[in-house]
C-alpha atoms as a printed R data frame, in Angstrom:
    type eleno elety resid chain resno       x        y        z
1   ATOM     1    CA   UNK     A     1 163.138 -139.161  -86.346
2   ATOM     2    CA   UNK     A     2 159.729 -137.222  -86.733
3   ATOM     3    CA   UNK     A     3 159.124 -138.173  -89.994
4   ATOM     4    CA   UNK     A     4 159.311 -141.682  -90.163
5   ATOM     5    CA   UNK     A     5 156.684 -143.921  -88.140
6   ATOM     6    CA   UNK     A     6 158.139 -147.317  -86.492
7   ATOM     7    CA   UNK     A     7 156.796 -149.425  -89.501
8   ATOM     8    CA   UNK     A     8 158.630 -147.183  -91.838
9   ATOM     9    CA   UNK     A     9 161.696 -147.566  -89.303
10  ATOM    10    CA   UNK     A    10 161.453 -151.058  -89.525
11  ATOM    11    CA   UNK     A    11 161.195 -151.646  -93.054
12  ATOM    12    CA   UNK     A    12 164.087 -149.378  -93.833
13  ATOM    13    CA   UNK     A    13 166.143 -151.031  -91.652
14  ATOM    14    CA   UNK     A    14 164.985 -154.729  -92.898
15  ATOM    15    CA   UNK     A    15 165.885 -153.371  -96.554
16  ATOM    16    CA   UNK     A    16 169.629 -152.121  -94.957
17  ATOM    17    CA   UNK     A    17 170.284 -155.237  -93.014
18  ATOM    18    CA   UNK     A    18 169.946 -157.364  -96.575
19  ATOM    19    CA   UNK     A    19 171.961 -154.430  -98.378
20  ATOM    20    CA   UNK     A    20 174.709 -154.621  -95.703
21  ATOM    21    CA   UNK     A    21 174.085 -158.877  -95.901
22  ATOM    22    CA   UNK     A    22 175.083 -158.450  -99.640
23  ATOM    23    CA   UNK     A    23 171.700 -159.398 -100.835
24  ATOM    24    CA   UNK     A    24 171.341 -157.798 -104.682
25  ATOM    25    CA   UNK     A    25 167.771 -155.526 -103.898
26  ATOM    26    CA   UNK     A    26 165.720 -153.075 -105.720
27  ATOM    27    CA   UNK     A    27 163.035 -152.514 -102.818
28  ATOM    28    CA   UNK     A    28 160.311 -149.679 -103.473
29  ATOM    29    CA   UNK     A    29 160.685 -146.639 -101.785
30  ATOM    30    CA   UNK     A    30 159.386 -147.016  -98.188
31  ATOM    31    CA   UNK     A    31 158.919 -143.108  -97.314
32  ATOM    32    CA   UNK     A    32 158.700 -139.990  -99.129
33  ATOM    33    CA   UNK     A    33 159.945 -136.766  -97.430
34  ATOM    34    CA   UNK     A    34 159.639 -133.468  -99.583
35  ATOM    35    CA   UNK     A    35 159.867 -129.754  -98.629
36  ATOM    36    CA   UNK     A    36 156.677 -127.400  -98.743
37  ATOM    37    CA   UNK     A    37 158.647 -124.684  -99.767
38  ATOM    38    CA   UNK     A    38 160.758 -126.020 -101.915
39  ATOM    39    CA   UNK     A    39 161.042 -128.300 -104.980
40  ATOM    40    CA   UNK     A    40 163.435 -131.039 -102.680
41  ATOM    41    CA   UNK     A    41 161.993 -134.625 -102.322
42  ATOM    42    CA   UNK     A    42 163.538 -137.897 -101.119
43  ATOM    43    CA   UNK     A    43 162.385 -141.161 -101.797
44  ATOM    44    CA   UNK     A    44 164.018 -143.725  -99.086
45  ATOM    45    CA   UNK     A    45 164.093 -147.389  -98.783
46  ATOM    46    CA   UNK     A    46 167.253 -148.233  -96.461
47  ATOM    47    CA   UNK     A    47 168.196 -147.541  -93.466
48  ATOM    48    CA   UNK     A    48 172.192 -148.487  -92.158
49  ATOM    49    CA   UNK     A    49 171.642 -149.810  -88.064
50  ATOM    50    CA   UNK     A    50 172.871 -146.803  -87.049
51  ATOM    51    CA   UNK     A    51 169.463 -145.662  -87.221
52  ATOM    52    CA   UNK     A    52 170.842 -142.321  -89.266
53  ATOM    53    CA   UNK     A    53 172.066 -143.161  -92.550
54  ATOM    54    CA   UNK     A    54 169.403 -143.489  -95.100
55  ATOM    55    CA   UNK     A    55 169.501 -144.321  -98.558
56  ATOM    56    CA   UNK     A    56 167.538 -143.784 -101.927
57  ATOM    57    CA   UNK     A    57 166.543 -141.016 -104.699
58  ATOM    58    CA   UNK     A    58 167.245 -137.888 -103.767
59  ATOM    59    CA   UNK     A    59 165.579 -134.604 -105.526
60  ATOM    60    CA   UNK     A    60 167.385 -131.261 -104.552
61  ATOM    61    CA   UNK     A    61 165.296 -129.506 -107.344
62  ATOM    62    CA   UNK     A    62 168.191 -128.624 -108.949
63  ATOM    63    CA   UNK     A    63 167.438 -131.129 -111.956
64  ATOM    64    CA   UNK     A    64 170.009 -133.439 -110.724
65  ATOM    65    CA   UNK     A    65 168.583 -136.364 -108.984
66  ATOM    66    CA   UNK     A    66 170.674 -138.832 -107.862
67  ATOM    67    CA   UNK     A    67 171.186 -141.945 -105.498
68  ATOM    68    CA   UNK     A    68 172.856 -141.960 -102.566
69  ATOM    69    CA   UNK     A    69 173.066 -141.519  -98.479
70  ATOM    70    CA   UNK     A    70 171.159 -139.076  -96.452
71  ATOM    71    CA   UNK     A    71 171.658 -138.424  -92.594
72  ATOM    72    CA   UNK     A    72 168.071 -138.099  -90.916
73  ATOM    73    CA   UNK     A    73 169.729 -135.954  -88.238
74  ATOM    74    CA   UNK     A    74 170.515 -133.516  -91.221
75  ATOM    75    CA   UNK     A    75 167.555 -133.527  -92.688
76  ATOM    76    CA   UNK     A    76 165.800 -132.658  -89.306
77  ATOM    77    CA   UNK     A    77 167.591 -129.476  -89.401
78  ATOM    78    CA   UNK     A    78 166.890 -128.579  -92.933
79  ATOM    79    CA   UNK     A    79 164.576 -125.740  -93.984
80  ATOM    80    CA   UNK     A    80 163.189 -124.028  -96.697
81  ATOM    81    CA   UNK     A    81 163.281 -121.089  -97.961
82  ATOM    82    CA   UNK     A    82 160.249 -119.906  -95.678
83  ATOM    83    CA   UNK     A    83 161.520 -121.306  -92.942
84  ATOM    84    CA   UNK     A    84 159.450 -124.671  -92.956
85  ATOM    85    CA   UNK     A    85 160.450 -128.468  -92.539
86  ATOM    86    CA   UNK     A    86 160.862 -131.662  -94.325
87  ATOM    87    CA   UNK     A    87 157.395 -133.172  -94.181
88  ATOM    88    CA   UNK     A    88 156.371 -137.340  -94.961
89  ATOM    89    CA   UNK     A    89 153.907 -137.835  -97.091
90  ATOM    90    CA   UNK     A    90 151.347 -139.655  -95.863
91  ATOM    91    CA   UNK     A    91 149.398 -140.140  -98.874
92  ATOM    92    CA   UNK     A    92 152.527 -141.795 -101.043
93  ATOM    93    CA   UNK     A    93 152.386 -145.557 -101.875
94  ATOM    94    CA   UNK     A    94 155.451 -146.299 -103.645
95  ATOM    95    CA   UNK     A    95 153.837 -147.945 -107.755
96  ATOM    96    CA   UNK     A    96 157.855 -149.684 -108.702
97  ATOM    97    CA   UNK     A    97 161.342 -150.221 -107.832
98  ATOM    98    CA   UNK     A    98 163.750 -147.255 -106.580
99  ATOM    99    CA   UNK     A    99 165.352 -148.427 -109.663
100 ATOM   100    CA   UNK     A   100 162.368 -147.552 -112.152
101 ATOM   101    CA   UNK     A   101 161.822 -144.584 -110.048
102 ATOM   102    CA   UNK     A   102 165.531 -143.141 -110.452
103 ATOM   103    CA   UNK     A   103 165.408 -144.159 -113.987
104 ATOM   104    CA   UNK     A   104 162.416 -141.784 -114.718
105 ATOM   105    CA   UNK     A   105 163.726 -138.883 -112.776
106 ATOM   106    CA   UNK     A   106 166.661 -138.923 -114.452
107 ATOM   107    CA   UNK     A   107 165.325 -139.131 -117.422
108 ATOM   108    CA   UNK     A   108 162.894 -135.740 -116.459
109 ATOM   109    CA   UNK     A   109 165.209 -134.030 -113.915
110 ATOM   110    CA   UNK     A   110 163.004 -134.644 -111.275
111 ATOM   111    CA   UNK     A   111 160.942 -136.662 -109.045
112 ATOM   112    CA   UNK     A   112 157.530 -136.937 -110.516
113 ATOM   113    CA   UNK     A   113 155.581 -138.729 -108.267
């Protein structure tokens, strides 16, 4: 996956392995991927050992975020409106919990940060 570096990788996957363990976890988000031509974002914090299956908040910009899975492989293909890709943020540092950060987007139909 493009988007993600190998510490990223790694992290996610640390976070899945104690999800799939059973371990009770509210990690912060480890990567944010958004759209540059589009109001989509995706804050993830898992990732299953297939490598693929991601998890966190996702943001379609329809005012609807929600938690759940994402395939990297999908998102790969995905693009805008314009034509452009899912980008990483390189500048995000994750400030709480995916909890805290699905509570507030719910709460504004959006993710803010």
């Amino acid at each position: 996956m493009t988007f993600i570096t190998r510490q990223q990788r790694t992290q996610m996957l640390t976070n899945g392995a104690a999800r799939a363990r059973g371990q009770a976890i509210d990690p912060y988000p480890v990567v944010k991927l958004y759209t540059l031509d589009a109001p989509a974002c995706w804050l993830l914090t898992e990732l299953d050992a297939d490598g693929d299956r991601a998890y966190g908040l996702t943001d379609a910009g329809t005012g609807f975020p929600e938690l759940g899975h994402v395939s990297l492989a999908a998102l790969e293909g995905v693009r805008g409106p314009k034509g452009m890709r899912i980008v990483a943020d390189p500048h995000f540092r994750a400030r709480q919990p995916l909890s805290a950060y699905a509570a507030d987007a719910q709460r504004d139909g959006a993710i803010n940060d």
